[in-house]
N, CA, C and O atoms as a MOPAC input file, in Angstrom:
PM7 MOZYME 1SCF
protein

 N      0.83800 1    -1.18300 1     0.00000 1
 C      0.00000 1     0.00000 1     0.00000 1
 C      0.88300 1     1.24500 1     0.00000 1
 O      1.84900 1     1.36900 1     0.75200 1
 N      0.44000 1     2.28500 1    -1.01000 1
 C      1.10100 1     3.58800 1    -0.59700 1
 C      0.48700 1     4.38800 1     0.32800 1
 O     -0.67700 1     4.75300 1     0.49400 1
 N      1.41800 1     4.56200 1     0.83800 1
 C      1.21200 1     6.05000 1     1.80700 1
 C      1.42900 1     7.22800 1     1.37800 1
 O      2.58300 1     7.44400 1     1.00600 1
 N      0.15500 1     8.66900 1     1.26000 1
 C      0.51000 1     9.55100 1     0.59500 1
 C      1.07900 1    10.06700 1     2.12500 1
 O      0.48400 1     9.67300 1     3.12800 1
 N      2.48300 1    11.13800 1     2.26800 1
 C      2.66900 1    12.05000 1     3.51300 1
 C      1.95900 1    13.14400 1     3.38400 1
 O      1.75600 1    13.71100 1     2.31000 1
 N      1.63000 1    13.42400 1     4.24500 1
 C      0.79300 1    15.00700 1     5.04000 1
 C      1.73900 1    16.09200 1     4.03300 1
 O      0.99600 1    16.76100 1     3.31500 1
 N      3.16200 1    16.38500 1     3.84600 1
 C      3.42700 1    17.33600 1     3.99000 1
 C      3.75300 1    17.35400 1     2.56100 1
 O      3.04300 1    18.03800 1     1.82400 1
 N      4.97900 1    16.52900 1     1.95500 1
 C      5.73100 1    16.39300 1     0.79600 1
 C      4.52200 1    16.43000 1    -0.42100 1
 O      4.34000 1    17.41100 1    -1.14200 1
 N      3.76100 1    15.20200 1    -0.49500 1
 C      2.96400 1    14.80300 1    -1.53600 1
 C      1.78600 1    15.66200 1    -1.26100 1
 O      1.30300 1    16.27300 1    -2.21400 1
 N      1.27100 1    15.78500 1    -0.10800 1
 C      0.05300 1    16.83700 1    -0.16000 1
 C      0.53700 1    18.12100 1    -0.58800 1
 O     -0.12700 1    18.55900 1    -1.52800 1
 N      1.75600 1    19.09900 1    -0.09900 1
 C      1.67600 1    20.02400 1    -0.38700 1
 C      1.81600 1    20.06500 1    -1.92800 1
 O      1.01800 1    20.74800 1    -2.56900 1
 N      2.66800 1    19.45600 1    -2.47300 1
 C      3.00200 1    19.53200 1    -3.82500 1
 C      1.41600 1    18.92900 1    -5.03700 1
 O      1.38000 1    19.00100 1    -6.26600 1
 N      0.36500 1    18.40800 1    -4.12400 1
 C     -0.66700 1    18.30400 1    -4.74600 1
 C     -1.36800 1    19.20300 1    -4.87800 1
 O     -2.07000 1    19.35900 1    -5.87700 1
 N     -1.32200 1    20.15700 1    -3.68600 1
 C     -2.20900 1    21.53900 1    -3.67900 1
 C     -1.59800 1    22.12300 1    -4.35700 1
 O     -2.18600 1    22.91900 1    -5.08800 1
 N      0.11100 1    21.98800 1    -4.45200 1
 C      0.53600 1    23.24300 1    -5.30900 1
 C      0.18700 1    22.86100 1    -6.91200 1
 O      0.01900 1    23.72300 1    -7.77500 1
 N      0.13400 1    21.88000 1    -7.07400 1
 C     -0.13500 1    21.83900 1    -8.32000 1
 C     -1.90800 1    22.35000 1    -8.78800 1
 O     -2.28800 1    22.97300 1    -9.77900 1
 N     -2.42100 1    21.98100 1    -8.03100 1
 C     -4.30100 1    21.86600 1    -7.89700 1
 C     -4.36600 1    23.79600 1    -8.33600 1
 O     -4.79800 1    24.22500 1    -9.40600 1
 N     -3.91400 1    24.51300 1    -7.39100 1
 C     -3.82500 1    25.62300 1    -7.15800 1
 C     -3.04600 1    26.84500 1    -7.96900 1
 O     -3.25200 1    28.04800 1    -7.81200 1
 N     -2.18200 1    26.27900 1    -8.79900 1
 C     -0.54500 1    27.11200 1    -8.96400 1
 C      0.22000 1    27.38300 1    -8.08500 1
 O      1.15800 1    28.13100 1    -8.36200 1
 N      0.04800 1    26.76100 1    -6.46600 1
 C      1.20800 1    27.06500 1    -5.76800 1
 C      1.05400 1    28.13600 1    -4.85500 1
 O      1.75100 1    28.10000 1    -3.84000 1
 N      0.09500 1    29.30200 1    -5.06000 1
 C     -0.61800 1    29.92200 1    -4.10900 1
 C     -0.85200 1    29.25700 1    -2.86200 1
 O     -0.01300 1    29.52500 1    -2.00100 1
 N     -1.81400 1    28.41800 1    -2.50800 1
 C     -2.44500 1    28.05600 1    -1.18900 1
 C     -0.99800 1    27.02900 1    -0.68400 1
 O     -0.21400 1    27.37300 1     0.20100 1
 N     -0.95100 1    26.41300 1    -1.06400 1
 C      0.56500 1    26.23200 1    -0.85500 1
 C      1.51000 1    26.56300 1     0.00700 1
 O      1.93000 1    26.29900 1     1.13400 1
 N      1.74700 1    27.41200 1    -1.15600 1
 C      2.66600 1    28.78000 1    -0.12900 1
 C      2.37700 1    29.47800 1     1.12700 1
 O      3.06400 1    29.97300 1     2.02000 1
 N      1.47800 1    29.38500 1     0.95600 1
 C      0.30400 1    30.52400 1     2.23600 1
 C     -0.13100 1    29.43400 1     3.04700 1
 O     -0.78600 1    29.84100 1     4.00700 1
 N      0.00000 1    28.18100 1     3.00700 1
 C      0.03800 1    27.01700 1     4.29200 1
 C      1.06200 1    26.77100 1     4.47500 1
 O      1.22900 1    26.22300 1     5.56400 1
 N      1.94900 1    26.91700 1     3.88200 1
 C      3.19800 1    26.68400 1     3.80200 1
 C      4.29900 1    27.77800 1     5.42900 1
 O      5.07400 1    27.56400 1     6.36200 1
 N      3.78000 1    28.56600 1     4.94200 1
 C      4.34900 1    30.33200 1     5.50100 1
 C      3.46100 1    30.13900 1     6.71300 1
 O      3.94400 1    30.50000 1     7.78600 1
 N      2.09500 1    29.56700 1     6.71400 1
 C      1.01700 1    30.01700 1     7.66000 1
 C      1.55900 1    29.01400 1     8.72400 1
 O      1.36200 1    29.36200 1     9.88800 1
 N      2.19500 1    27.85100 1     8.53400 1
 C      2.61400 1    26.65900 1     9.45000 1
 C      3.88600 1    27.27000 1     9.89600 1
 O      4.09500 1    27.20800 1    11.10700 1
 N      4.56400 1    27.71000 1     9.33600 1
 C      6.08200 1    28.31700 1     9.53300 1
 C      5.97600 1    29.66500 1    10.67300 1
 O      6.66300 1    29.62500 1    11.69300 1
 N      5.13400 1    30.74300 1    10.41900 1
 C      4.68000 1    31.26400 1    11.24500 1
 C      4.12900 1    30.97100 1    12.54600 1
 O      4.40800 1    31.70300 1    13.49600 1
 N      3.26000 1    29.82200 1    12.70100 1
 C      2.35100 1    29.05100 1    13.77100 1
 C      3.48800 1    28.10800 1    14.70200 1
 O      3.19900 1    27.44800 1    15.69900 1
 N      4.87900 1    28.24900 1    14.06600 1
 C      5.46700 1    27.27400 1    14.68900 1
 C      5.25300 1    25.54900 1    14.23400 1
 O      5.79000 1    24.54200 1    14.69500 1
 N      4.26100 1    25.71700 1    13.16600 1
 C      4.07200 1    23.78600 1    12.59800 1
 C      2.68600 1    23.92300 1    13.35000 1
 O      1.79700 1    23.29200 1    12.77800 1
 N      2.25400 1    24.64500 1    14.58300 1
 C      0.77700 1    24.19100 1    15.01800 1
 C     -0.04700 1    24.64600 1    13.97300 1
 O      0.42600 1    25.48000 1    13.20200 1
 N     -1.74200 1    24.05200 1    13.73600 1
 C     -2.15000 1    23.84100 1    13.01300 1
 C     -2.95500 1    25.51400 1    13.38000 1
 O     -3.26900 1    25.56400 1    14.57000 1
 N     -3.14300 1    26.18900 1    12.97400 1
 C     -3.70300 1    27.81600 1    13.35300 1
 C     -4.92500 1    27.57700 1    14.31000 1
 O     -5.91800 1    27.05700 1    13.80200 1
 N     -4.95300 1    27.89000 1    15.58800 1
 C     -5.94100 1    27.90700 1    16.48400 1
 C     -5.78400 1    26.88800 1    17.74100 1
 O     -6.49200 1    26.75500 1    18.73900 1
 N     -4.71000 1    26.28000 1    17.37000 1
 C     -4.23900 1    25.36800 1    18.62600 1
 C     -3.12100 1    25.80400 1    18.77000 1
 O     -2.43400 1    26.26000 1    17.85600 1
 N     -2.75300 1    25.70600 1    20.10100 1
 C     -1.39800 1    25.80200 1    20.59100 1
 C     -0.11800 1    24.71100 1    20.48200 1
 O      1.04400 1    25.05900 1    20.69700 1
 N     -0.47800 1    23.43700 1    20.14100 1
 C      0.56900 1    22.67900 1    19.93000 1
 C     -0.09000 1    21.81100 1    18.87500 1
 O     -1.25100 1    21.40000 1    18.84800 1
 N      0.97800 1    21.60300 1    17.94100 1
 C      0.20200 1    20.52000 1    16.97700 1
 C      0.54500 1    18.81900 1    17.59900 1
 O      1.48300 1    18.14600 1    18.02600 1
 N     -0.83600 1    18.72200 1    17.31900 1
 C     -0.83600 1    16.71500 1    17.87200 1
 C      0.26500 1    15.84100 1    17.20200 1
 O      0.58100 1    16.29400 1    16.10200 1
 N      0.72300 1    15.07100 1    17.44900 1
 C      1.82500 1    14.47800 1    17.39200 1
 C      1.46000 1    13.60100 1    15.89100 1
 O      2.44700 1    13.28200 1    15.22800 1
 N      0.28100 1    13.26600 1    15.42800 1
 C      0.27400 1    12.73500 1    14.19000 1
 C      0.21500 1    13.76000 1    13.16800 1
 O      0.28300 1    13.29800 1    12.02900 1
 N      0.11400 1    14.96400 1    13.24400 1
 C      0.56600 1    16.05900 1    12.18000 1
 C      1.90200 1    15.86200 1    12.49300 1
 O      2.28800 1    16.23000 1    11.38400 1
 N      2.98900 1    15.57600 1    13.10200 1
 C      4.40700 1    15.69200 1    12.46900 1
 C      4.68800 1    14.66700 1    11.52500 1
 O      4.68300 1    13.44700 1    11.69400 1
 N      4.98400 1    15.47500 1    10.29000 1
 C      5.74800 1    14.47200 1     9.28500 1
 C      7.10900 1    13.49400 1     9.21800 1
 O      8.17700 1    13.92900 1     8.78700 1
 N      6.99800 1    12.58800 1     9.53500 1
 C      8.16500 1    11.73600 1     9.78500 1
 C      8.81300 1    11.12000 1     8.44000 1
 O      9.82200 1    10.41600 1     8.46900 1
 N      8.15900 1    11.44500 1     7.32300 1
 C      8.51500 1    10.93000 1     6.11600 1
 C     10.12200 1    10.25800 1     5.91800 1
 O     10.96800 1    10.50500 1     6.77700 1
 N     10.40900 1     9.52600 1     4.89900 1
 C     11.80000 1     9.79600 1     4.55900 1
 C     12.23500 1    10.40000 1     3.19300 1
 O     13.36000 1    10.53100 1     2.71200 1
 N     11.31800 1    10.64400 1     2.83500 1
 C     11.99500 1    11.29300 1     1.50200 1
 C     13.11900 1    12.37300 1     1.76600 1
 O     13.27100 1    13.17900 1     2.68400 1
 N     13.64300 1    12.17500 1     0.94900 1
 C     14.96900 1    12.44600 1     0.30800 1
 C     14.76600 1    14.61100 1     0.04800 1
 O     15.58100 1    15.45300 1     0.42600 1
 N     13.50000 1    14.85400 1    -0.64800 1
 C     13.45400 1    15.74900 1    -0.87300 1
 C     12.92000 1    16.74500 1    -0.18500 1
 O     12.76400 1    17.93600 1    -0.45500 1
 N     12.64600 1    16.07000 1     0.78500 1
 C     11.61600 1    17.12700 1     1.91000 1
 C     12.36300 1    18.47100 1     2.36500 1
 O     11.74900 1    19.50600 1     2.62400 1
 N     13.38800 1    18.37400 1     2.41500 1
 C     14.54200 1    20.19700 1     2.97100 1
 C     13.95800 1    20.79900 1     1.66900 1
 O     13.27600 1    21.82100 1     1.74700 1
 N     14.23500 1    20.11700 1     0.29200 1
 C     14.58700 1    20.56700 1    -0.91400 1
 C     12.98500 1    21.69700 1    -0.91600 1
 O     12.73000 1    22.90000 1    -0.98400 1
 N     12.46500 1    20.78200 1    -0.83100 1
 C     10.92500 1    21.28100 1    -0.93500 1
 C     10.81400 1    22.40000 1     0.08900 1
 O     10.68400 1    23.59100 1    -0.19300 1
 N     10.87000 1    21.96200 1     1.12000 1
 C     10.77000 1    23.11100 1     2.17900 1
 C     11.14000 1    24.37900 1     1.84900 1
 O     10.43400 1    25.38100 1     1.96200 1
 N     12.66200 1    24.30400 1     1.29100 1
 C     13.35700 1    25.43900 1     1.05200 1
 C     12.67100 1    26.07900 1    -0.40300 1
 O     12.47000 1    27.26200 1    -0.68000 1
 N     12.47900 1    25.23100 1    -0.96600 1
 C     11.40500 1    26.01200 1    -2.28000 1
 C     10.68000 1    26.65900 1    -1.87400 1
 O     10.88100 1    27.80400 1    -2.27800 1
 N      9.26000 1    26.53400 1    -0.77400 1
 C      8.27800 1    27.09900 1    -0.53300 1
 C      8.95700 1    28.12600 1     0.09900 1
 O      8.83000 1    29.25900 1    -0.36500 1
 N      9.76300 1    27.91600 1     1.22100 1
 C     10.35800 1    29.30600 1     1.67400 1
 C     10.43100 1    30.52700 1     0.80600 1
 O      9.78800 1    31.57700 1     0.82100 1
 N     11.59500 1    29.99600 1    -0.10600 1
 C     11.94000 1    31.11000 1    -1.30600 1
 C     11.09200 1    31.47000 1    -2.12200 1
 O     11.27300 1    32.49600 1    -2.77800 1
 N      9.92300 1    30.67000 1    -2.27200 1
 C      8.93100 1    31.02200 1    -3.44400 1
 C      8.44300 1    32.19000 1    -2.26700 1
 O      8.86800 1    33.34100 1    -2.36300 1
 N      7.81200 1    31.91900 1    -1.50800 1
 C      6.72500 1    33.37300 1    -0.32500 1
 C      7.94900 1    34.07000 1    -0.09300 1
 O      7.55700 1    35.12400 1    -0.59400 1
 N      9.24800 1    34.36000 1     0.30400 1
 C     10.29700 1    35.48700 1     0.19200 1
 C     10.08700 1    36.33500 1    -1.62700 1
 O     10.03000 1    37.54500 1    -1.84600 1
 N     10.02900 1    35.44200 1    -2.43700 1
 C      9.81200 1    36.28300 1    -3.81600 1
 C      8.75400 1    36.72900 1    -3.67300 1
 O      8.77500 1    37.81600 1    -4.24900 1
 N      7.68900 1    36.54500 1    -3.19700 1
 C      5.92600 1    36.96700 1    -3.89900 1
 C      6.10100 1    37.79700 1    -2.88400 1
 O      5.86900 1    38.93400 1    -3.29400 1
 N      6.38000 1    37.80000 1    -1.81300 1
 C      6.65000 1    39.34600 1    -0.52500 1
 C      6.84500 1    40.55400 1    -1.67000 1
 O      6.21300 1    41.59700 1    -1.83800 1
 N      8.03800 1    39.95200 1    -2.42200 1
 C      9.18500 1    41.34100 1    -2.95900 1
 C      9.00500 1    41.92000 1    -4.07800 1
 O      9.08300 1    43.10400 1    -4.40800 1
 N      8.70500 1    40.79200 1    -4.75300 1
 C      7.74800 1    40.94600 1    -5.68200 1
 C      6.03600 1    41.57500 1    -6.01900 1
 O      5.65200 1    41.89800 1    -7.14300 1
 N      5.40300 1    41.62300 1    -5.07100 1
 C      4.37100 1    41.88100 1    -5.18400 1
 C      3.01700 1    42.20500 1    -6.22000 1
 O      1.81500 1    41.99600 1    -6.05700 1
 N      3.70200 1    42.73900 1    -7.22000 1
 C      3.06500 1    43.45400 1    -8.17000 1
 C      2.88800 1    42.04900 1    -9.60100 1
 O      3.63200 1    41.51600 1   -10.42500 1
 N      1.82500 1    41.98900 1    -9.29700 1
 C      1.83200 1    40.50700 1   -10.33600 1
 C      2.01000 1    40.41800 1   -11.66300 1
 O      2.51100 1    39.57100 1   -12.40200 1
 N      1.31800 1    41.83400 1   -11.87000 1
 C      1.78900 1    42.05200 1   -13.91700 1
 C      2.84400 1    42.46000 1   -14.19900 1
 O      3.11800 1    42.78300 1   -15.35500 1
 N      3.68500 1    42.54400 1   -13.20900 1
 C      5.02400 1    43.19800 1   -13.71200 1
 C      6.11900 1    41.87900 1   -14.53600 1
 O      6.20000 1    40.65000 1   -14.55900 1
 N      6.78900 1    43.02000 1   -15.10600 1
 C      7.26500 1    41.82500 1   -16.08700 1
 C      8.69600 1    41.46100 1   -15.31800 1
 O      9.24700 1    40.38500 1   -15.55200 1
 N      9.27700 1    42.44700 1   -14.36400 1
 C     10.52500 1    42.01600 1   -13.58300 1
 C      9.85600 1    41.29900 1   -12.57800 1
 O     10.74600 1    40.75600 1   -11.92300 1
 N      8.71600 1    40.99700 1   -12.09100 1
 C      8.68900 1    39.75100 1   -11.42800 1
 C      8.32800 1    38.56100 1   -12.43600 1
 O      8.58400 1    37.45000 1   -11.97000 1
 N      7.92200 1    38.56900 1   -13.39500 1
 C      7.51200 1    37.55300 1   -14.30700 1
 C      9.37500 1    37.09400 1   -14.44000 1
 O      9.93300 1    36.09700 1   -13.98200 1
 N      9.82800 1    37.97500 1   -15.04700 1
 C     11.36200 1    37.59000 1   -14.82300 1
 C     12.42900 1    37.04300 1   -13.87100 1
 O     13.29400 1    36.21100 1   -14.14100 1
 N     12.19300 1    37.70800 1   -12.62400 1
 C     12.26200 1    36.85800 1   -11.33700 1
 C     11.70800 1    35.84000 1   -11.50400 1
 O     12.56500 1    34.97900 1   -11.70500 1
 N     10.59700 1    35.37600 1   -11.54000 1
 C      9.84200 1    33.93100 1   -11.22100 1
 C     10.33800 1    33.00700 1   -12.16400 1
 O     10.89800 1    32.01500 1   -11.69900 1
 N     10.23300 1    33.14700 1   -13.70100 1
 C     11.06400 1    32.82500 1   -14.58200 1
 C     12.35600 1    32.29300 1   -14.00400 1
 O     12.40900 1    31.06400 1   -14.05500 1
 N     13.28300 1    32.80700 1   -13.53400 1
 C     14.41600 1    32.68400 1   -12.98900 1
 C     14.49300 1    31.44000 1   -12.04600 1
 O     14.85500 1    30.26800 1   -12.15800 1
 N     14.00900 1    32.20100 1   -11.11600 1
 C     13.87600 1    31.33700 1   -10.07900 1
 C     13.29600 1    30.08000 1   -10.40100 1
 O     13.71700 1    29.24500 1    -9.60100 1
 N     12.43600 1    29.53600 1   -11.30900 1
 C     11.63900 1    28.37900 1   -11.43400 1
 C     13.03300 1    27.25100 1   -12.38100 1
 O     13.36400 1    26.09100 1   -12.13800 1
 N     13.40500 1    27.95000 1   -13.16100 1
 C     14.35100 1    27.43500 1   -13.89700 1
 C     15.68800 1    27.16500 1   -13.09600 1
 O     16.37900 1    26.16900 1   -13.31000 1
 N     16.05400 1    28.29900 1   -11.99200 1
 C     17.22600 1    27.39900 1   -11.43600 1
 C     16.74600 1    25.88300 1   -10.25100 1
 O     17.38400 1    24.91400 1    -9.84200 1
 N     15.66700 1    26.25200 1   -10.10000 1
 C     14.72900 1    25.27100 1    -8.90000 1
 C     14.94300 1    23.70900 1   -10.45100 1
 O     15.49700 1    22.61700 1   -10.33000 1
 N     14.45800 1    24.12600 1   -11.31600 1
 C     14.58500 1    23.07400 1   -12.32800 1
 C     16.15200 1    22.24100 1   -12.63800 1
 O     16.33900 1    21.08900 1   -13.02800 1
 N     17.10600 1    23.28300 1   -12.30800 1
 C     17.77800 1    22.48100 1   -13.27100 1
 C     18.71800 1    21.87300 1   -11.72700 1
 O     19.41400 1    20.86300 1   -11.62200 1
 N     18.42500 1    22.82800 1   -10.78900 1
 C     18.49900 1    21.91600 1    -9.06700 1
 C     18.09100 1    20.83100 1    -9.03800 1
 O     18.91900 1    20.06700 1    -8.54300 1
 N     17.02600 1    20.27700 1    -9.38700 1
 C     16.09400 1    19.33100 1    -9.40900 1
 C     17.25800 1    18.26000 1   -10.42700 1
 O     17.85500 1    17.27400 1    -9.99600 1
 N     17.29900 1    18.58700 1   -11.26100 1
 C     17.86600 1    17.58300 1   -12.70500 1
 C     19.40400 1    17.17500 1   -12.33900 1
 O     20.00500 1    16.54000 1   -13.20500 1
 N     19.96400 1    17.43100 1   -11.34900 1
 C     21.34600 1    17.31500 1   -10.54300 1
 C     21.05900 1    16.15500 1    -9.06400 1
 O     21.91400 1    15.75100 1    -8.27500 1
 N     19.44400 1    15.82200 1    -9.08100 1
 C     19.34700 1    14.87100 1    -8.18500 1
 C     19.25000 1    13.38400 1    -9.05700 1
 O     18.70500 1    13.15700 1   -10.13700 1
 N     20.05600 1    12.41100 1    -8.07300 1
 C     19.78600 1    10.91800 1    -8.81100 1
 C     18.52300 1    10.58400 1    -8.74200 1
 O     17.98200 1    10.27600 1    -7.68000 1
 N     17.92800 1    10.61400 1    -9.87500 1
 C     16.30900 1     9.86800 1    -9.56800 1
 C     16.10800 1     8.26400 1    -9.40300 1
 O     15.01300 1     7.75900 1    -9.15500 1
 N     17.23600 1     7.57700 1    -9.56300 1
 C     17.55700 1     6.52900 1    -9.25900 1
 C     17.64400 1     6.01600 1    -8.37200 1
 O     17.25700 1     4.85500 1    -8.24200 1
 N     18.12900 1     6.63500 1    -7.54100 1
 C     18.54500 1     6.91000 1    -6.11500 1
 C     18.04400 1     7.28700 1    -4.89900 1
 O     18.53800 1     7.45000 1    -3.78400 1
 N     16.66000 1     7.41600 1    -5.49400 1
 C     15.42100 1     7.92700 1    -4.23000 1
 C     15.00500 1     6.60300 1    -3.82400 1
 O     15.21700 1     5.48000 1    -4.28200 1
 N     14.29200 1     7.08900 1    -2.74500 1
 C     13.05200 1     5.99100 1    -2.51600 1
 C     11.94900 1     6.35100 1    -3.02700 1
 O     11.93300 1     7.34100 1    -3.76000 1
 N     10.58200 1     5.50600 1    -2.71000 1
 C      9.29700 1     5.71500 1    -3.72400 1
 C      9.35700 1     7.22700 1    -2.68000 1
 O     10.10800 1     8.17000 1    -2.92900 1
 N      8.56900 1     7.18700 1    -1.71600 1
 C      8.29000 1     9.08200 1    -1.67800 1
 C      9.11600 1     9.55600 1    -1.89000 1
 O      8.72600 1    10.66000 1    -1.51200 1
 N     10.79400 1     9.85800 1    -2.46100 1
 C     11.70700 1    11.14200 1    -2.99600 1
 C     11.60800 1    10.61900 1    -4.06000 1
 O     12.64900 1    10.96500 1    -4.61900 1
 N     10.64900 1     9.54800 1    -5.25800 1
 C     10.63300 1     9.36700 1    -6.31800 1
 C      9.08900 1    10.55700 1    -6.48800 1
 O      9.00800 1    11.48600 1    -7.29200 1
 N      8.51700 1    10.33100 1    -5.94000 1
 C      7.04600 1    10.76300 1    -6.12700 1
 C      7.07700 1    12.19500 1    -5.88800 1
 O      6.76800 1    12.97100 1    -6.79300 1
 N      7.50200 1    12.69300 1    -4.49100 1
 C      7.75200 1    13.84400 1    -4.65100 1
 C      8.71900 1    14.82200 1    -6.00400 1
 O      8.44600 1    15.93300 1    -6.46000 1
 N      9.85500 1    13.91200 1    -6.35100 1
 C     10.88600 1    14.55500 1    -7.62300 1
 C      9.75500 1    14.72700 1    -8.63900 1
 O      9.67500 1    15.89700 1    -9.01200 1
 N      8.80600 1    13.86000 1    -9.23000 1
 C      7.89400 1    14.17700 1   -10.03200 1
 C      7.17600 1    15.16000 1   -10.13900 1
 O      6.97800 1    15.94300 1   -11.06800 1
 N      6.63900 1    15.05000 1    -8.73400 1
 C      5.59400 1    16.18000 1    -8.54800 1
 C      5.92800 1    17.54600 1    -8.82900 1
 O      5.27000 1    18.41700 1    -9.39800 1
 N      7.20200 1    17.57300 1    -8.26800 1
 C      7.85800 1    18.67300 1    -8.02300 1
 C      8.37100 1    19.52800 1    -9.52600 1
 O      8.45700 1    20.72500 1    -9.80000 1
 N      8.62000 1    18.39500 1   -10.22400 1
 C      8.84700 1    18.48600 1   -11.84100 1
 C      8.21000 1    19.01700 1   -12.22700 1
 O      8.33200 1    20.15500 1   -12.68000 1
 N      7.20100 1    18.27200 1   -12.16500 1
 C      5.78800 1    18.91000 1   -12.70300 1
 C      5.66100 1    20.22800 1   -12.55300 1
 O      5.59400 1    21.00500 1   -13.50600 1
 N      5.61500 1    20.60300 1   -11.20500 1
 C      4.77300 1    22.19000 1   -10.68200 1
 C      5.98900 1    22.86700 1   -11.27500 1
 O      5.58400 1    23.94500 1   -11.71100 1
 N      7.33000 1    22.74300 1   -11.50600 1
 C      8.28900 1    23.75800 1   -11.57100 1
 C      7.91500 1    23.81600 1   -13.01000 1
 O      7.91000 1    25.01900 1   -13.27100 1
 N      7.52000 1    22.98500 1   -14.34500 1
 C      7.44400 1    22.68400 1   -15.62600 1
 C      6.09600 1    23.85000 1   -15.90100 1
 O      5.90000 1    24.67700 1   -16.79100 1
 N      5.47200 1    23.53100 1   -14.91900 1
 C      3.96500 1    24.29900 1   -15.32000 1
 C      4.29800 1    25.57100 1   -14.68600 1
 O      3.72800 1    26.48700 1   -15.27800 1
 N      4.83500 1    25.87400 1   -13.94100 1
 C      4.60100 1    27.34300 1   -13.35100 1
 C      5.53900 1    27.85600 1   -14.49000 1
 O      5.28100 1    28.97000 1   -14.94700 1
 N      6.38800 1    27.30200 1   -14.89500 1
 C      7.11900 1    28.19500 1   -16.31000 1
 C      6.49400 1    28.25400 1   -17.91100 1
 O      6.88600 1    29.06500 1   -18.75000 1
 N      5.44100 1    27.22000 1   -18.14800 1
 C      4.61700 1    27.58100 1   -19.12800 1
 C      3.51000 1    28.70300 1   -18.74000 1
 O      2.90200 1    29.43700 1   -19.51900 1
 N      3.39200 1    28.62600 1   -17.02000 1
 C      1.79500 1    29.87800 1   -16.89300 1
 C      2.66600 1    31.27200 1   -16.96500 1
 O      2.08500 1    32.35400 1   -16.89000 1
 N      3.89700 1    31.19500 1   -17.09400 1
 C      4.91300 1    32.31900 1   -16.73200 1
 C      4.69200 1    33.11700 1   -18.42200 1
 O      4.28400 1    34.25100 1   -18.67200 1
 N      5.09500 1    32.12600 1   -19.27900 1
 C      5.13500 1    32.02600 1   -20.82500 1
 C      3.92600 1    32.57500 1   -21.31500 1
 O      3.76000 1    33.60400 1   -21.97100 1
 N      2.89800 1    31.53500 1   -20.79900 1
 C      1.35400 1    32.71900 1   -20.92200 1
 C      0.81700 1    33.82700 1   -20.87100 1
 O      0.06600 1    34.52900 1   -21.54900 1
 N      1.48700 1    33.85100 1   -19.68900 1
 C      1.10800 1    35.35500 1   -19.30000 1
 C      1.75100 1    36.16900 1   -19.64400 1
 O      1.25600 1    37.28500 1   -19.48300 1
 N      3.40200 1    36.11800 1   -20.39800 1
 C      3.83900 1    37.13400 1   -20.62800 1
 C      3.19200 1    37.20900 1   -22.29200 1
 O      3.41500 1    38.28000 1   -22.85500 1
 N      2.64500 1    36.46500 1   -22.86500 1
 C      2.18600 1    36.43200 1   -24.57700 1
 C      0.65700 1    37.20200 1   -24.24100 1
 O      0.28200 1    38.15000 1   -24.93100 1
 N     -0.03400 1    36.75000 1   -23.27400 1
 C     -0.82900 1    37.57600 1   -22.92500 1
 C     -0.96600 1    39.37500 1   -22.80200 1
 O     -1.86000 1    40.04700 1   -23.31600 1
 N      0.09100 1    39.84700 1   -22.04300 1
 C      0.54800 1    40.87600 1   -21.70800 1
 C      0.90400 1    41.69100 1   -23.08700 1
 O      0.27800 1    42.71400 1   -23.36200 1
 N      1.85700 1    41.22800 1   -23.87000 1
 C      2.51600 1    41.16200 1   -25.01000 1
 C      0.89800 1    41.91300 1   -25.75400 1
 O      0.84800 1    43.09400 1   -26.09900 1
 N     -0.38400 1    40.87100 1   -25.88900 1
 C     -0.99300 1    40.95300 1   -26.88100 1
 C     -2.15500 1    42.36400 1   -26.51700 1
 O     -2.89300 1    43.00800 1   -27.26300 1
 N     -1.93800 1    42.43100 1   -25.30300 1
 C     -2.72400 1    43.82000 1   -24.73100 1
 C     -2.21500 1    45.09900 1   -24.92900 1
 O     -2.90800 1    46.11700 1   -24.89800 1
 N     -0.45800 1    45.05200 1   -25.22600 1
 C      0.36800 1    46.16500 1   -25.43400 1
 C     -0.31100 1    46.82300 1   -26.41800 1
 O      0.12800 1    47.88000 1   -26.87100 1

């Protein structure tokens, strides 16, 4: 039987479900809360993720840096954050392509996918939107 984890495979499901928005903002909102779940003071001991994947820092540290950009960034039609994000998604990509996928277990196999995925698509909605922009000029 697989086991999906709470943190790795769910978050990277919402981020995909979403674009990475709600994500981020549970992401930041747990990081803020200390990991408790918002409205309790300590989170119950079966919300800690004990996973072993391989990629779980990797991930972590993505969501970090993704909510540090959208802080600084702010302004969504701008094309120097479209460029930032651009950036950033592509070095997160080619980070990614420097891990053995061989070499995982099934959750740092499942998560590397996922993760593929959302970094693959957030750079085609990047592409969109700037042809979009482009066609309003």
């Amino acid at each position: 039987m697989i086991r999906i984890r709470p943190l790795c495979a769910g978050v990277m499901a919402v981020l995909l479900a979403f674009g990475g928005n709600a994500a981020v903002l549970a992401a930041e909102q747990g990081a803020a809360t200390g990991g408790a779940r918002v409205g309790t003071a300590v989170a119950a001991a079966d919300d800690l993720d004990v996973s072993p994947s391989e990629l779980r820092a990797m991930l972590e540290r993505f969501a970090e840096d993704r909510g540090s950009l959208a802080r600084v960034y702010a302004v969504r039609l701008s094309e120097t954050r479209s460029a930032r994000f651009q950036q950033f998604y592509t070095e997160w990509r080619d980070r990614l392509a420097k891990v053995n996928f061989d070499s995982l277990s099934l959750d740092g196999r499942v998560d590397y996918v996922l993760f593929k995925n959302h970094l693959d698509h957030q750079l085609l909605e990047i592409d969109i939107e700037a042809k979009r922009l482009a066609e309003m000029k």
